[in-house]
C-alpha positions as CSV (number, residue, x, y, z in Angstrom):
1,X,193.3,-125.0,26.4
2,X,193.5,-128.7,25.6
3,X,191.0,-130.5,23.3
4,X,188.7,-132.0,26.3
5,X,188.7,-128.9,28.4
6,X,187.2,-127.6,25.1
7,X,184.9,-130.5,25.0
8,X,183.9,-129.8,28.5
9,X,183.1,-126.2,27.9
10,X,181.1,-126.7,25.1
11,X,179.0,-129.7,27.0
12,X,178.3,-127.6,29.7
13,X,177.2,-124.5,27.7
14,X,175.0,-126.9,26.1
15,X,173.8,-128.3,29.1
16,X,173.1,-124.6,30.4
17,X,171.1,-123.7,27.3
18,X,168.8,-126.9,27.5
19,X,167.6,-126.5,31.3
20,X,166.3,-123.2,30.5
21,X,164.6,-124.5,27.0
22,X,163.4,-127.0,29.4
23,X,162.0,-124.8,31.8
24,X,160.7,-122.6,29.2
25,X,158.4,-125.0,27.9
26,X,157.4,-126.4,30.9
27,X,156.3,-122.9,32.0
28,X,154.3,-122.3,28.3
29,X,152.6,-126.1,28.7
30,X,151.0,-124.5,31.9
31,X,149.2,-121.4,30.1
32,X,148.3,-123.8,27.4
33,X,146.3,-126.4,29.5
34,X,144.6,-123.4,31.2
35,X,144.1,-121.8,27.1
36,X,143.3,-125.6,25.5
37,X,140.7,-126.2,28.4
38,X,139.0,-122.7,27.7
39,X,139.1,-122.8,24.2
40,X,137.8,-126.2,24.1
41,X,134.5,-126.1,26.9
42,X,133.3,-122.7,26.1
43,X,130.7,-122.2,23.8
44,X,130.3,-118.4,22.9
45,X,126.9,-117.4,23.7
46,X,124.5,-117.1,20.6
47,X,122.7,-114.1,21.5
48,X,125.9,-112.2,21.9
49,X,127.5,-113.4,18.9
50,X,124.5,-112.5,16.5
51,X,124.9,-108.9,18.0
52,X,128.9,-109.0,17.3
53,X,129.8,-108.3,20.9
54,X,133.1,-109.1,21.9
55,X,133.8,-110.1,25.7
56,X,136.8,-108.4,27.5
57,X,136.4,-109.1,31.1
58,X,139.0,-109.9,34.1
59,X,138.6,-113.5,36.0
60,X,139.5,-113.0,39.2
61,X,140.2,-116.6,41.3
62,X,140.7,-117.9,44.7
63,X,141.0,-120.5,45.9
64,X,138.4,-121.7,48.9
65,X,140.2,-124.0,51.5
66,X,137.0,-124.7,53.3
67,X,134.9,-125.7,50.3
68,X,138.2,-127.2,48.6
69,X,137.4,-125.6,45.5
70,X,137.7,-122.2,43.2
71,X,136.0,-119.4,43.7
72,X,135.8,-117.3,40.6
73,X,134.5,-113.2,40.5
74,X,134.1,-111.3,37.1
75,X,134.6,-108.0,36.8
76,X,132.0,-105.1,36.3
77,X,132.9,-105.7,32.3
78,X,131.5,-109.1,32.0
79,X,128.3,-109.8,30.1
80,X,126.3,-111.8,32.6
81,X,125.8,-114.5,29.4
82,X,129.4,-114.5,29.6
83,X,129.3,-115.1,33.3
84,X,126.9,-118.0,32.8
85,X,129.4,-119.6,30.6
86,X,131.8,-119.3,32.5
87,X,130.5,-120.9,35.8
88,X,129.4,-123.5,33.6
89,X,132.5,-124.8,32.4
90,X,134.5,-123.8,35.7
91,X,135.1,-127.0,37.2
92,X,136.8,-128.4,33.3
93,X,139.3,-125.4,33.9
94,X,142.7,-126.4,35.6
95,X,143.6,-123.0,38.3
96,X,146.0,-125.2,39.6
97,X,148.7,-124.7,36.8
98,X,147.9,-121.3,37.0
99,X,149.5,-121.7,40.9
100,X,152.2,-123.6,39.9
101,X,153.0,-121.6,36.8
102,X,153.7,-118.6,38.7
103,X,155.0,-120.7,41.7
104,X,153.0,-119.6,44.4
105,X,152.2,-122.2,47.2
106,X,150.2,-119.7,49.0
107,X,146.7,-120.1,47.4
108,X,145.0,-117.4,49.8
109,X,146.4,-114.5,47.1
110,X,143.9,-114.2,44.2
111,X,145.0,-114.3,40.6
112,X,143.5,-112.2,37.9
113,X,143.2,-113.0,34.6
114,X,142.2,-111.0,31.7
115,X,139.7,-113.1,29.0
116,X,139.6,-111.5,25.7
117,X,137.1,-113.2,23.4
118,X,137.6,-111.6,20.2
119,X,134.8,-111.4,17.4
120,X,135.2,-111.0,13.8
121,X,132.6,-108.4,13.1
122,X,132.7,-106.0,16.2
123,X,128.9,-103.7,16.3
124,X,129.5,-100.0,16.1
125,X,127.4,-100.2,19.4
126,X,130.5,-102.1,21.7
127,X,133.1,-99.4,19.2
128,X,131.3,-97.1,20.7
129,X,133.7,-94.8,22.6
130,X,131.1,-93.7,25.6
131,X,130.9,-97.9,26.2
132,X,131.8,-98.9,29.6
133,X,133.8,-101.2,29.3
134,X,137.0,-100.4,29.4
135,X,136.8,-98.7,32.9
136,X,135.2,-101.8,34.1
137,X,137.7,-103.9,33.2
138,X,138.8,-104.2,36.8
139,X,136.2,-103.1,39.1
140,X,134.2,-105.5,40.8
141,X,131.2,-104.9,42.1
142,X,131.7,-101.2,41.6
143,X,135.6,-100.7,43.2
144,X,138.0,-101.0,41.5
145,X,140.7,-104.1,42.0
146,X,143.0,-102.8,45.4
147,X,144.0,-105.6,47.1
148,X,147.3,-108.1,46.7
149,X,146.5,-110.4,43.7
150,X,148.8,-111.8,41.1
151,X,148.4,-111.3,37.6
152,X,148.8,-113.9,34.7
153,X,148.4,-114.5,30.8
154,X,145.4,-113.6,29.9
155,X,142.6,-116.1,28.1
156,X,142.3,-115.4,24.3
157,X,139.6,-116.8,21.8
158,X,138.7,-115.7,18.5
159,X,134.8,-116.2,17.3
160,X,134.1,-116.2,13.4
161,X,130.5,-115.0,13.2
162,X,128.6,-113.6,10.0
């Protein structure tokens, strides 16, 4: 093999490994506008973090063609402070990279994703093993999650309380 088919070889290899670097990042920078947006509008709410309750819950979103906007469900796990919170700040959280993150141009499929707001000091009371919430994680309104829905990273923020 001469020298430039050897140059060749090597620039294309390189060239190989770069797009999919490329395309990794690009695919991470779309979770982490949906993660930066989250971790930076919510405010944990007081009453739950002076009890040390942690919030697992599943977001379940769709988008509303009529009303142009995103609809948003919580499961049967979600603290209705939690809920609160959430609708508060729902219109500073970008869905749309969420879409385009897992490329699907059909918006009419909802998307689930898990929150997990973790707390520093967890209360015996949530340790609890008889506590709900794992088997609420995804029910909604009492049934459990059947339908067609996509699944993607799920939200994660850590709370230091006393």
């Amino acid at each position: 093999m001469s020298m430039d088919m050897k140059k060749l070889v090597m620039i294309a290899a390189i060239l190989m490994c770069t797009v999919h670097i490329v395309y990794s990042q690009d695919a991470y920078n779309n979770w982490s506008k949906l993660q930066s947006s989250f971790v930076r509008h919510i405010r944990y709410p007081i009453d739950l973090e002076k009890a040390s309750l942690p919030s697992f819950f599943t977001l379940k979103v769709q988008y509303n063609k009529k009303a142009k906007q995103y609809d948003l469900e919580f499961s049967d796990s979600a603290h209705p402070l939690m809920i609160k919170e959430i609708l508060r700040i729902k219109d500073k959280l970008d869905f749309d990279v969420v879409y385009k993150d897992l490329n699907i141009e059909n918006h009419d499929i909802p998307i689930m994703i898990p929150v997990e707001i973790k707390i520093a000091r967890v209360s015996h009371v949530f340790s609890d093993p008889k506590s709900k919430v794992s088997q609420d994680l995804y029910n909604f309104k009492g049934q459990q999650a059947l339908s067609d829905f996509w699944f993607y990273s799920p939200l994660v923020l850590m709370v230091i309380n006393n």
